[in-house]
N, CA, C and O of each residue as an XYZ file, in Angstrom:
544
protein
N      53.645     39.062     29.930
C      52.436     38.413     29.432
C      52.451     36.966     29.900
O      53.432     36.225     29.846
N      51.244     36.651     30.366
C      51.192     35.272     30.870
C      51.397     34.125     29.771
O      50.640     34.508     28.879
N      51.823     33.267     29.449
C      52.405     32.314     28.408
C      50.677     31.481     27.802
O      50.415     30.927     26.735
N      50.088     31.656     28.641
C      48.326     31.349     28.108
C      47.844     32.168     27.424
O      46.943     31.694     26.732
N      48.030     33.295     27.264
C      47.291     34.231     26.383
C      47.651     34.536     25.018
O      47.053     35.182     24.157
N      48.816     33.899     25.010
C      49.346     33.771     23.419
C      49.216     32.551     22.804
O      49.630     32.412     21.653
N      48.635     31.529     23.480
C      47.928     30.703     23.010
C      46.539     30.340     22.845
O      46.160     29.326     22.258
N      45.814     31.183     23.370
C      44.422     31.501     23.369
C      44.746     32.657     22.321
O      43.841     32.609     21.488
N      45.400     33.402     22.082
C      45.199     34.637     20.397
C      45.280     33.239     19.310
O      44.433     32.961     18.461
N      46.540     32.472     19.607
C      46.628     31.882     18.958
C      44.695     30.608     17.945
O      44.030     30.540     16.911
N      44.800     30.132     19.010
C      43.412     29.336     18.728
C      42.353     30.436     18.177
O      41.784     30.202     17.111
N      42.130     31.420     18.763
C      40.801     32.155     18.367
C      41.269     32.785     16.709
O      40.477     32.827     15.768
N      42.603     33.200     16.650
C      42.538     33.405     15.147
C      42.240     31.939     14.125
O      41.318     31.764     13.329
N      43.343     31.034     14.473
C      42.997     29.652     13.962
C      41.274     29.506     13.669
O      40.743     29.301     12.577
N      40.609     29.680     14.989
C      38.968     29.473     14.040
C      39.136     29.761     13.581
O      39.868     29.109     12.836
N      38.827     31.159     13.153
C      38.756     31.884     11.928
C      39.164     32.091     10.494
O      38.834     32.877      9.606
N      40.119     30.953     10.621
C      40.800     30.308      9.357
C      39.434     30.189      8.218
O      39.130     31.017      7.359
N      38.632     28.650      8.587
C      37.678     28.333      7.821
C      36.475     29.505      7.264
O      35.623     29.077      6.485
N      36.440     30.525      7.548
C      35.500     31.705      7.393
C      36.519     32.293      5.816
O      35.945     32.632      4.781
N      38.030     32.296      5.971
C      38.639     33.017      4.894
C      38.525     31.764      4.015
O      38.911     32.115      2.900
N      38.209     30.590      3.991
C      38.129     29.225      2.730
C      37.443     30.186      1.743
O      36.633     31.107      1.850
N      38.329     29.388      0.400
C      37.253     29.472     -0.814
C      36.137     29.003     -1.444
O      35.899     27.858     -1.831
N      35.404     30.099     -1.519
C      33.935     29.669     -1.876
C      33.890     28.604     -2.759
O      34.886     28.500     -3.475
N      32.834     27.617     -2.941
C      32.625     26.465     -3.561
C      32.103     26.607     -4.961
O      31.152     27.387     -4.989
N      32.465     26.028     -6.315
C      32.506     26.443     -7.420
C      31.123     26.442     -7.651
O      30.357     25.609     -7.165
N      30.685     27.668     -8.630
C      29.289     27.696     -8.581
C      28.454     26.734     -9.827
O      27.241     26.560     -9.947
N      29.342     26.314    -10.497
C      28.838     25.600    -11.206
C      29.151     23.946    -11.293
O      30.318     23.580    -11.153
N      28.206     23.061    -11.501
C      28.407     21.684    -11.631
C      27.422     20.974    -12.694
O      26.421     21.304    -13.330
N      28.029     20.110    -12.589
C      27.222     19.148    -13.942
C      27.413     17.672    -13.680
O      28.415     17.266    -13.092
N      26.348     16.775    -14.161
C      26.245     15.638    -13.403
C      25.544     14.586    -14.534
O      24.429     15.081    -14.705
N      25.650     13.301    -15.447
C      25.306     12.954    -16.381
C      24.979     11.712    -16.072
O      25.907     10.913    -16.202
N      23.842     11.226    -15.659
C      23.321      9.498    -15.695
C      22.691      9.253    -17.084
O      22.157     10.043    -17.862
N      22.928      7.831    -17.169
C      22.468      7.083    -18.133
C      21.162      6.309    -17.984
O      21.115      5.233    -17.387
N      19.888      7.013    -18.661
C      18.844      6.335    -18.329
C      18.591      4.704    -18.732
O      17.753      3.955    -18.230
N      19.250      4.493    -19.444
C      18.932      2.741    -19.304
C      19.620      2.180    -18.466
O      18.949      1.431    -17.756
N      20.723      2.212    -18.219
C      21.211      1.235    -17.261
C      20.476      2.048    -15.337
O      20.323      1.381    -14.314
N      20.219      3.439    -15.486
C      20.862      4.099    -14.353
C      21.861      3.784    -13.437
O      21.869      3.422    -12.261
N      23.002      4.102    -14.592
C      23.809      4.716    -13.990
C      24.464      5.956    -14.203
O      24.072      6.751    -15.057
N      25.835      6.242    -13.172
C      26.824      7.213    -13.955
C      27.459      7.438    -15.522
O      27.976      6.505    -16.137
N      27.334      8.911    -16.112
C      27.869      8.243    -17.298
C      29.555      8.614    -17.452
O      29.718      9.472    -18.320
N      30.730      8.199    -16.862
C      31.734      8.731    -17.018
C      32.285      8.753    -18.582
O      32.042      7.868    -19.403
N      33.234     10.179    -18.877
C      33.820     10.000    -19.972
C      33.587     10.947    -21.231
O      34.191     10.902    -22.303
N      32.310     12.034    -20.751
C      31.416     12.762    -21.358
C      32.443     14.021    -21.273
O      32.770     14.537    -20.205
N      32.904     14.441    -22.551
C      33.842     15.666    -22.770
C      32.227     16.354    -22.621
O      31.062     16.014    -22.823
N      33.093     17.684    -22.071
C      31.788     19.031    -21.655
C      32.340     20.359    -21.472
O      33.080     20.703    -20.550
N      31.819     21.245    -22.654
C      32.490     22.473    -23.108
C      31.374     23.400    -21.626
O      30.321     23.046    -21.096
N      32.223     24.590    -21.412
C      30.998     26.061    -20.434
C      31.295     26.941    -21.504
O      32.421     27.028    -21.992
N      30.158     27.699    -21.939
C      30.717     29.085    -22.954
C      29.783     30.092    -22.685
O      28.613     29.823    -22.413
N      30.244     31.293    -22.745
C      29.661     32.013    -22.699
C      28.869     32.954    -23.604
O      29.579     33.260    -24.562
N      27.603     33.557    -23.665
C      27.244     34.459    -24.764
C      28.293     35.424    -24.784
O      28.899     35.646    -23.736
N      28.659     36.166    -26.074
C      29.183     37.665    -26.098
C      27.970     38.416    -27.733
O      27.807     38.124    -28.918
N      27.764     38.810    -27.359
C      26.914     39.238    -28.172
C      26.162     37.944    -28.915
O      25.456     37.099    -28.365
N      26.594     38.060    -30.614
C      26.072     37.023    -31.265
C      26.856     35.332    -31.119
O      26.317     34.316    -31.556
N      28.053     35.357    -30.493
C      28.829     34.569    -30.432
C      29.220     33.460    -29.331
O      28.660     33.802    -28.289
N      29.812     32.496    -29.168
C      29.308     31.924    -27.768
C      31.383     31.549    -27.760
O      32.127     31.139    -28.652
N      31.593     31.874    -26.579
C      33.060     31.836    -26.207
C      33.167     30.931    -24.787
O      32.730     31.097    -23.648
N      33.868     30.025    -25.358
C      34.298     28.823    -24.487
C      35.468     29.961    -23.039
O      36.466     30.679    -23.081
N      34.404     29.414    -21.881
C      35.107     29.635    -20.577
C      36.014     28.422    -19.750
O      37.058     28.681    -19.151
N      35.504     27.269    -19.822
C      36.225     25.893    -19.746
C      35.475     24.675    -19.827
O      34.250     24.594    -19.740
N      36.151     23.886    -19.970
C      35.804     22.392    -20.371
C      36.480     21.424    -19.427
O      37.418     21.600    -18.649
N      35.510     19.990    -19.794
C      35.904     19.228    -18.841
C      35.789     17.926    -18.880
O      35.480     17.667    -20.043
N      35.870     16.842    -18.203
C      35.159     15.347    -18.324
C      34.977     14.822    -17.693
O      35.874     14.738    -16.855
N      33.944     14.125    -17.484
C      32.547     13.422    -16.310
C      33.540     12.460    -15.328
O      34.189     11.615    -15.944
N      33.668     12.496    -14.270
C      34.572     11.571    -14.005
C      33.958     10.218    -12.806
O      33.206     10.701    -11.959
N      34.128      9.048    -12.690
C      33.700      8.276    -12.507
C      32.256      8.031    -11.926
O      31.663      6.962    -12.074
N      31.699      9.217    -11.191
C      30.620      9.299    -11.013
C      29.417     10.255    -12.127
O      28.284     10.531    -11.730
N      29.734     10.498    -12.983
C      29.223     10.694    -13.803
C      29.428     12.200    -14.005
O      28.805     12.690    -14.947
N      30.205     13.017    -13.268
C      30.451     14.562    -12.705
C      31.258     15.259    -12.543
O      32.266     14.863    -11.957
N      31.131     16.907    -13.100
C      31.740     17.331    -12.897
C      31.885     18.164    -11.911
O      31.030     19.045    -12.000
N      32.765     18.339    -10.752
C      31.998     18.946     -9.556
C      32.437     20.494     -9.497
O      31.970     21.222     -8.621
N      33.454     21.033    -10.566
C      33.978     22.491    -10.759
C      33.801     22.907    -12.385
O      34.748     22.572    -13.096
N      33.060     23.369    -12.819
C      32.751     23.665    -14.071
C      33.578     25.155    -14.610
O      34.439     25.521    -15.411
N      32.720     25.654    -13.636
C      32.984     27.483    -13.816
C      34.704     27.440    -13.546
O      35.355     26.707    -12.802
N      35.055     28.325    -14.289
C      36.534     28.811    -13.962
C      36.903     29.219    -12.798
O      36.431     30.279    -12.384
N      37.708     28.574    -12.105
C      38.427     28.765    -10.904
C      38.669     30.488    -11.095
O      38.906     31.178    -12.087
N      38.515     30.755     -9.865
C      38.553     32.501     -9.631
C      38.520     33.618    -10.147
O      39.046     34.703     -9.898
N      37.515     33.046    -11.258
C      37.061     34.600    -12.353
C      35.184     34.798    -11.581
O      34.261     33.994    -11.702
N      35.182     35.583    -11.146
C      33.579     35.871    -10.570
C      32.620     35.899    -11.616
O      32.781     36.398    -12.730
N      31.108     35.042    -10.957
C      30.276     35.017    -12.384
C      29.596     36.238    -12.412
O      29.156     36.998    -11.549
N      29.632     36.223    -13.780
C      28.967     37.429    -14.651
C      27.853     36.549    -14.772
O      27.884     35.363    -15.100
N      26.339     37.619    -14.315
C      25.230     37.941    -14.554
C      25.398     37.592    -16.493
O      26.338     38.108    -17.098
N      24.501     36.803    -17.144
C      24.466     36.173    -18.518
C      23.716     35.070    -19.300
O      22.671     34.655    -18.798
N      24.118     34.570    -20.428
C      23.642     33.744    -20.880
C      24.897     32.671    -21.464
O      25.813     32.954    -22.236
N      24.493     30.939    -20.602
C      25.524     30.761    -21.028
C      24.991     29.308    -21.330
O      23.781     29.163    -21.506
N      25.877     28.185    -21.400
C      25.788     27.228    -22.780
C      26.935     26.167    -21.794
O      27.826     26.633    -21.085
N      26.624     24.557    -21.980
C      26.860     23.862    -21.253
C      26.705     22.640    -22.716
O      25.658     22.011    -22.877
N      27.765     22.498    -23.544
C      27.651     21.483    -24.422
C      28.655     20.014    -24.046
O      29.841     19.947    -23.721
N      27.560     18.865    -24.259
C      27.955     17.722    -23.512
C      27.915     16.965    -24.906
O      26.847     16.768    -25.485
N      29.505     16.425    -25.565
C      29.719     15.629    -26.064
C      29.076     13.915    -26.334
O      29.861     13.038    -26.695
N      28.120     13.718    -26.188
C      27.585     12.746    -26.467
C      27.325     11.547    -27.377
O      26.915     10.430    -27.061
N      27.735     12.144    -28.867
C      27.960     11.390    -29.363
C      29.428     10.650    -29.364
O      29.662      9.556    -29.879
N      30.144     11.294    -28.835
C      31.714     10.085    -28.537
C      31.501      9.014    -27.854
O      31.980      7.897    -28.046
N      30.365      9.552    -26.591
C      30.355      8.326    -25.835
C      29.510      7.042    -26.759
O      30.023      5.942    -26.967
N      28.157      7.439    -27.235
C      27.582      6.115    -27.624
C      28.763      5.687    -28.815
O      28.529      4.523    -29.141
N      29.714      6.124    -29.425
C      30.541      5.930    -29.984
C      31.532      4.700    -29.944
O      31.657      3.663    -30.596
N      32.160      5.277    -28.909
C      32.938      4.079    -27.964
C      32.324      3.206    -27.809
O      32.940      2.158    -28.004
N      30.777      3.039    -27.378
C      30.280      1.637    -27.097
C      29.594      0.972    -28.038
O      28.843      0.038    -27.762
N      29.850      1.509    -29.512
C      29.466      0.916    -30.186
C      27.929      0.795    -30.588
O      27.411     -0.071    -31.293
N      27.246      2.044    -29.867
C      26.334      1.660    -30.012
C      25.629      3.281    -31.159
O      26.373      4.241    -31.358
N      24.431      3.247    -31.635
C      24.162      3.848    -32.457
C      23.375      5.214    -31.488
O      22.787      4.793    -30.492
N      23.324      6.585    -31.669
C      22.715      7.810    -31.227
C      22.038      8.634    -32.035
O      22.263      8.564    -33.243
N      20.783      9.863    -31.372
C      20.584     10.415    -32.201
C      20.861     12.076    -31.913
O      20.512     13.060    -32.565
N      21.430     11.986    -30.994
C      22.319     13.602    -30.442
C      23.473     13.161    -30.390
O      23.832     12.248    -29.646
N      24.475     14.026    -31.516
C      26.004     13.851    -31.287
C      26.699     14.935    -30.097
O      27.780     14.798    -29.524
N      25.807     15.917    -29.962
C      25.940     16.768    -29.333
C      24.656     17.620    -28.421
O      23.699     18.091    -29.036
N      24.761     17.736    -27.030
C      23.971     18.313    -26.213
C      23.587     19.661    -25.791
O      23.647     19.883    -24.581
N      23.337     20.276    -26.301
C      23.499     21.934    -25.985
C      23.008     22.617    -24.740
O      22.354     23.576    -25.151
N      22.997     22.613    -23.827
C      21.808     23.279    -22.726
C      21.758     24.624    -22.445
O      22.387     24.960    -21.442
N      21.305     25.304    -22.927
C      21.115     27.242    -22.228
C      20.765     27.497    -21.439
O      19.703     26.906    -21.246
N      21.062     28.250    -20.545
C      20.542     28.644    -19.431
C      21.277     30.801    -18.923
O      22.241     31.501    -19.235
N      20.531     30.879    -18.397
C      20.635     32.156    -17.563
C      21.864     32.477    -15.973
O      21.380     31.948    -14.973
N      22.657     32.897    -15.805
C      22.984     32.548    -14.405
C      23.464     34.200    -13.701
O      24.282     35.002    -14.150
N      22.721     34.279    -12.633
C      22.746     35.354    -12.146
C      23.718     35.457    -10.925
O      23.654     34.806     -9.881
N      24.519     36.295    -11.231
C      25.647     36.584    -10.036
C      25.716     36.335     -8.794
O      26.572     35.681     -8.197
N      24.372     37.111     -8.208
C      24.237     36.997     -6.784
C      23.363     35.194     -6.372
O      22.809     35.025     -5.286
N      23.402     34.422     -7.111
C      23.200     33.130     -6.878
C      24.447     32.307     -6.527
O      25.525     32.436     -7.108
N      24.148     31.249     -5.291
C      25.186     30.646     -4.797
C      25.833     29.747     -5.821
O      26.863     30.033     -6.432
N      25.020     28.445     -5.975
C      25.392     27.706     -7.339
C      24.435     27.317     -8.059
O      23.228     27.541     -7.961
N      25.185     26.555     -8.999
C      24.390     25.738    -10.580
C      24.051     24.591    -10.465
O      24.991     24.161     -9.797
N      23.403     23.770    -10.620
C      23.489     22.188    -11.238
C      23.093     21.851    -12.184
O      21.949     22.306    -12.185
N      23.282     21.169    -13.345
C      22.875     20.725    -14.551
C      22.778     19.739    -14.575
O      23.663     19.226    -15.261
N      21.977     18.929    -14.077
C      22.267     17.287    -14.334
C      21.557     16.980    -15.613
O      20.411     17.336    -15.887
N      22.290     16.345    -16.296
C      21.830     15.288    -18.065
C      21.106     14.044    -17.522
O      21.578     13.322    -16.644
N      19.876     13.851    -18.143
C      19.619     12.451    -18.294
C      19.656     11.900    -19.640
O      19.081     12.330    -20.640
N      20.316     11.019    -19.537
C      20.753     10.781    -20.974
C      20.280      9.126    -21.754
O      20.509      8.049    -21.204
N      19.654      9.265    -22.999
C      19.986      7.766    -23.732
C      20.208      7.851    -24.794
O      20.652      8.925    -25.200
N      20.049      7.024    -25.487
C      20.688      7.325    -26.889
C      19.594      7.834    -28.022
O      19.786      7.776    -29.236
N      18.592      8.264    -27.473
C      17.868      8.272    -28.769
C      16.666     10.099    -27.924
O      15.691     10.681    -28.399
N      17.394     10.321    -26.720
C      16.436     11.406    -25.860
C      17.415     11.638    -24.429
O      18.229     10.938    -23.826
N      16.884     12.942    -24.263
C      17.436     13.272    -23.198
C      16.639     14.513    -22.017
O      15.934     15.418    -22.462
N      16.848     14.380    -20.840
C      15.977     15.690    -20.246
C      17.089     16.629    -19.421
O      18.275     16.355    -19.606
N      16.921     17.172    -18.974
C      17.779     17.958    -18.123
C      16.830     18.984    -17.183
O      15.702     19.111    -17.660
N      17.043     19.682    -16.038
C      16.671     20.108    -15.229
C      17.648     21.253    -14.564
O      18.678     21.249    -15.238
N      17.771     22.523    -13.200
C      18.086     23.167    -12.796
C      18.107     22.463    -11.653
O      17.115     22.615    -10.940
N      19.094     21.607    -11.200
C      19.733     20.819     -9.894
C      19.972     21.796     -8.814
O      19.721     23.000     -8.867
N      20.407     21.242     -7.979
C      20.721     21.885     -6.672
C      21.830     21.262     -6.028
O      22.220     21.674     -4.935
């Protein structure tokens, strides 16, 4: 065998490396602060899931300097087609700053269907209202 051709198998499998990467987490969450606009880091944030009447925590997390969380969903459990629940600690934060709120806690529901790539949840947040949306 010519000493080139085992380095050409070599390279052409190498592409093919990036094709076996792991898929990118399908869920994220992202929290600005409408008065200042900015990031809100620091925001504890439960994922749970429906089971019948009951809602069962899949994982949790906290906003990190940009206001985000960029892996929500559980690392390598595949999403189940459901109804699930995205609660953002809020009252700790106006807490810490001393300042007064009227949501101690954020609840958001939503639907998420399997064969969808990902989630986004971004919070807009102040202390007295909040909106949220289906990000991208």
């Amino acid at each position: 065998m010519h000493p080139i051709k085992p380095l050409v198998l070599a390279c052409a499998l190498a592409a093919g490396a990036p094709v076996m990467a792991a898929a990118p987490n399908p869920l994220s969450v992202h929290v600005l602060d409408l008065q200042s606009g900015q990031p809100t880091a620091g925001i504890r944030v439960r994922l749970e899931q429906r089971a019948g009447e009951q809602w069962r925590e899949l994982a949790a997390g906290v906003t990190n300097g940009e206001g985000r969380i960029p892996a929500l969903y559980p690392e390598g459990k595949p999403v189940a087609s459901g109804e699930y629940r995205i609660v953002f600690e809020t009252g700790e934060h106006y807490a810490r700053r001393g300042q007064p709120s009227f949501f101690p806690r954020i609840p958001v529901e939503f639907t998420m269907d399997a064969a969808t790539t990902h989630y986004h949840v971004p919070l807009l947040l102040s202390p007295f209202g909040y909106s949220t949306y289906r990000g991208n």
